[in-house]
N, C-alpha and C positions, 0 to 999 in steps of 0.2 A: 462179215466185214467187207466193205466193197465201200471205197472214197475216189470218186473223179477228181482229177488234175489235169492243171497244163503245165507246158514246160517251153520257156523260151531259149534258142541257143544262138551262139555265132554263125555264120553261114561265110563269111568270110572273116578276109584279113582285115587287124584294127590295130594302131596305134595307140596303147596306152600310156597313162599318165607316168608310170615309171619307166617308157623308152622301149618297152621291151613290145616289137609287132607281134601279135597273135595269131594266129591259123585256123578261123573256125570251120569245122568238119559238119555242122548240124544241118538239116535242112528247113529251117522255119521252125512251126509253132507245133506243139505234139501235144495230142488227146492221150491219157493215160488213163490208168484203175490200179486201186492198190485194193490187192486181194490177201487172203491169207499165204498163198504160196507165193505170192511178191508184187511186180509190178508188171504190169503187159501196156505196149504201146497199141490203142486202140483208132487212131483218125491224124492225119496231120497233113498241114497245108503249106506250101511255101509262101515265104516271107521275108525279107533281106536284113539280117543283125535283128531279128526281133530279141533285143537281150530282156528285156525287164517288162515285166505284163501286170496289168493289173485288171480285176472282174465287176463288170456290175450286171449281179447275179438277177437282179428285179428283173431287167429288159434282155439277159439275157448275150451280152458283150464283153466282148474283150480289148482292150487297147492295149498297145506296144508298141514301145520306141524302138525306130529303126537305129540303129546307134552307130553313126558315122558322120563324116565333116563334110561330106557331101550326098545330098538325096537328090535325085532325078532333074541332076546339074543345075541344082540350087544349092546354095550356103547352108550350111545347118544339116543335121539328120530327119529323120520323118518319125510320124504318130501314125499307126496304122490301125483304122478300127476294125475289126470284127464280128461278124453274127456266130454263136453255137445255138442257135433254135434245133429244137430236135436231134443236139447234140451233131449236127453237121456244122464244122468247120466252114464257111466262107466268107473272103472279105468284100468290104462294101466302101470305103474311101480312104485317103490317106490324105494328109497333109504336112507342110515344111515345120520344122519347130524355132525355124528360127536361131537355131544355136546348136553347136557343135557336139557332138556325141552325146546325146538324150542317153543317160542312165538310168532313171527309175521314172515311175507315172504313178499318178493316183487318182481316185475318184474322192471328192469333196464327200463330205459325210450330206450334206445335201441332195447328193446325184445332180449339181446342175452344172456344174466344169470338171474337168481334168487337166490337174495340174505336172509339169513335165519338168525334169531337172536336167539342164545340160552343161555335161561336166567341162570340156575342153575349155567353150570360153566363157564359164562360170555366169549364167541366166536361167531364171525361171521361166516359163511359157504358161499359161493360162489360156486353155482352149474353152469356152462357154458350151455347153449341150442343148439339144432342143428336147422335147418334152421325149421324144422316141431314143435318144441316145445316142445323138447323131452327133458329130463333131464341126462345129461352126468358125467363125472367125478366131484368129488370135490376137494373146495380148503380150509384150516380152519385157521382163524386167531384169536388167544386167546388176549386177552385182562388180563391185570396185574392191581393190586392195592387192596384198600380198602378205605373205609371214616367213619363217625364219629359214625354212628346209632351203638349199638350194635349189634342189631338180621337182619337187614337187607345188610347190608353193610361193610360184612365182608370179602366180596372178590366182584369180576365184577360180573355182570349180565347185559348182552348187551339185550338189550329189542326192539329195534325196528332199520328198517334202512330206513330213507330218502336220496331221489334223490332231490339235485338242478336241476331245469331246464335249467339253465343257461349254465352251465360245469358239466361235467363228472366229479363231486363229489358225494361221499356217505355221509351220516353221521349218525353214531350209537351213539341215546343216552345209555350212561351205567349206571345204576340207582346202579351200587353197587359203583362205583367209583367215583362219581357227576363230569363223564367228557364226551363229547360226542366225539367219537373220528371219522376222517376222511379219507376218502380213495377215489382214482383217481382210476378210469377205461377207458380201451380206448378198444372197443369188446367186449371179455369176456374177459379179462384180469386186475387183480383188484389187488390195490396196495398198503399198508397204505400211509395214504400223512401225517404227525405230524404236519406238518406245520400249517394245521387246524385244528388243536383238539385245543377245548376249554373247561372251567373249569366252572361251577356254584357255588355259595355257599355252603358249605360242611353242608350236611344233607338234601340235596334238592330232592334227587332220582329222574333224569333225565327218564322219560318215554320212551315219543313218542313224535314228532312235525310236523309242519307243513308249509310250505311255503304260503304266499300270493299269488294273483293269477296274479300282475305285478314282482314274483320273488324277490322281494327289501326287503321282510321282512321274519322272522322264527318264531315260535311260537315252545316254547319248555314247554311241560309241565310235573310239577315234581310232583310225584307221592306221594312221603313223606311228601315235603311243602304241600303241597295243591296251588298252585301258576305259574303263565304261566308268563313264560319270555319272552320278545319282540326281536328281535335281527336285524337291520341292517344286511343287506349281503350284502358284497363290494369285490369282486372278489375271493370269497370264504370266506373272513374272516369275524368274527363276532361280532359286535359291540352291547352291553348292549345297549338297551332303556330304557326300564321300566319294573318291575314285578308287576304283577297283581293277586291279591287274587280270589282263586276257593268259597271260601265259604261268607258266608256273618260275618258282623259283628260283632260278639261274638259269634259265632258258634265253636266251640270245635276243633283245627286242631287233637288232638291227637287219637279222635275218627274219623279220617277220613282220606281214599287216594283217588289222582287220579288216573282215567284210561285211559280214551279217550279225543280226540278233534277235530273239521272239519269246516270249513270254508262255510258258503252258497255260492252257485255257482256263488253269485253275487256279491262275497268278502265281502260284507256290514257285516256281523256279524260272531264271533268266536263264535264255543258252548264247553263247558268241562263241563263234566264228574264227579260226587264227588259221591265216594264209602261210605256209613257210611252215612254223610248227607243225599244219595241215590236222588241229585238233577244233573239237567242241567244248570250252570249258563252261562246266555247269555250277551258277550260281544260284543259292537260296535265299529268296526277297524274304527279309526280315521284318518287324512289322513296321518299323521306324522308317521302311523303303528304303533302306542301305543294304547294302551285297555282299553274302557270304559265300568266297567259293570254296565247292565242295571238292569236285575228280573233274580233271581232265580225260577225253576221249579219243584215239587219234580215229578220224572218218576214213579211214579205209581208202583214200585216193588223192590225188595230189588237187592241192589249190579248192578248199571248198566254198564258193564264190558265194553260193545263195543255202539257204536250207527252211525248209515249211515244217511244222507241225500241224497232223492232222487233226478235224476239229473236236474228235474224241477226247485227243489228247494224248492217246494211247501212242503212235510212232512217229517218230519223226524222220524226214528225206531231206538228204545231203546230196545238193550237185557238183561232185569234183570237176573241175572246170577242165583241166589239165589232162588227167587220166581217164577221160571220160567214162566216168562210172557215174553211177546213183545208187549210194547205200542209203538202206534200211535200216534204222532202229526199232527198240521199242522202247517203251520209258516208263520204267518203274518208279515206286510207289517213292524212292525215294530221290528221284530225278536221276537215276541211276539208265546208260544210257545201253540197251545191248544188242549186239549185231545181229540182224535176221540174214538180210539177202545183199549181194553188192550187184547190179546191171549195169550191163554196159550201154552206154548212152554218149552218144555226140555232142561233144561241149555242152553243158547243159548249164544253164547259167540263171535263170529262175524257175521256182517254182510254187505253181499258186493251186491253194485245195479251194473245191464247189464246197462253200459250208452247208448247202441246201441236200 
């Protein structure tokens, strides 16, 4: 057993959304191996707030958002791409995003754009690719509003962007606005669509989500509830099932957000995320695509920001933000989660498996 990874972290100080500056200890972007006896740090490149990375594994690239309100004394943070050919780390160009601390990135199921979420002053970036995976011009769509929290949600903060596999839809949950709002691409050429933007309960802070792996369901989890929403997809539109609690039963929401969420490769089990609690609670997708939770897990370090499962299936890696660790599980038959090894690691804040 031997899975390549990377691993993005803070390298400096960042002003987050709840007030509180951060301290990143990491130095860039880290080449890793999960071996049987754990995890070894294998190549790593400097790189400024590379918090959030995403792979496209065909050409061989990585891209990651510098995540800060200023990049190389322009407005906005930066996109920094990458080559790993021959699994040597080096970077090849960066550019402005336009918007204020860049959170997460993706590659279009296409490979012809990557799309960028920036959380501070709540806009999407759409950067177009050239056939080699180069990053071209951009395009920036702001995002309007406000909702109920005082200190969080006092204007948009677009936080992440999911692809339906179905159709050429986007969709940006905005965790300032508790709306996730929707956009049509056909190439690189990206559109808002209103037609599917939909609304959660106000005070929910829409994160990040996730598709099932027959497409039919969404898992949207909200950051401020502590709480994953279920949602029918029916030719883009989005139908309420059920909402499901992140924490367990008398457990404190006020001292606790979410962050993360991922699907086992074998659909059978949702996992999330809970900051403050600092646990994994594991849910069983039923077949109606509503969520049954089973055990909470507490991850072994403080603040678990991001976590990957590997494309086995077989373990999953949790990046304590806070305690800089990176435990290891493994994941049994019955989603049942159990501790191998805990490493220490420099604010580690994502982490992304080579599925090749």
């Amino acid at each position: 057993m031997e899975h390549n990874f990377f691993v993005g972290t803070y390298t400096e100080p960042i002003l987050f959304g709840t007030g509180q500056v951060f301290c990143g200890k990491g130095k860039g972007i880290y080449r890793c191996v999960l071996k049987k006896t754990g995890i070894e740090v294998l190549d790593l490149i400097d790189c400024r707030n590379p918090s959030f990375l995403c792979l496209d594994e065909d050409r061989k690239k990585i891209y990651a958002v510098n995540e800060m309100k200023e990049y190389k004394g322009a407005f906005g943070g930066g996109l920094t791409q990458l080559s790993y050919e021959n699994f040597i780390l080096s970077a090849e160009r960066d550019m402005g995003t336009g918007g204020t601390d860049p959170c997460h990135v993706a590659l279009a199921p296409n490979g012809q754009f990557i799309s960028v979420a920036n959380f501070a002053n709540g806009s999407v970036t759409i950067f177009p690719l050239d056939s080699q995976g180069n990053i071209l011009d951009k395009q920036v769509f702001a995002h309007h509003g406000s909702s109920v929290h005082p200190v969080r949600q006092k204007g948009p903060h677009a936080h992440a962007t999911v692809f339906w596999p179905k159709e050429r839809l986007m969709f940006v949950p905005d965790l300032g606005i508790d709306t996730v709002k929707a956009y049509r691409y056909e190439g690189s050429t990206v559109s808002p669509a209103p037609e599917f933007d939909f609304s959660v309960p106000p005070g929910s802070g829409p994160r990040s989500g996730v598709f099932s792996r027959d497409s039919r369901f969404f898992y949207l989890i909200h950051e401020i509830s502590s709480q994953v929403s279920c949602f029918a997809c029916e030719k883009g539109v989005m139908t309420l099932l059920d909402i499901a609690e992140t924490l367990p039963e008398g457990a404190d929401k006020s001292a606790n957000i979410c962050s993360d969420l991922h699907i086992t490769p074998n659909g059978k089990y949702l996992y999330a995320a809970n900051r403050g609690h600092d646990s994994l609670c594991c849910f069983r997708i039923l077949p109606d695509g509503r969520l049954q939770s089973l055990f909470w897990t507490p991850c072994q370090g403080k603040t678990p920001r991001n976590f990957a499962i590997d494309p086995s299936g077989r373990f999953l890696l949790v990046g304590n933000q806070e305690s800089d660790t990176i435990a290891l599980f493994s994941i049994g038959e019955s989603g049942a989660l159990t501790l191998q090894t805990v490493t220490p690691f420099p604010t580690p804040v994502c982490i992304r498996f080579l599925t090749a």
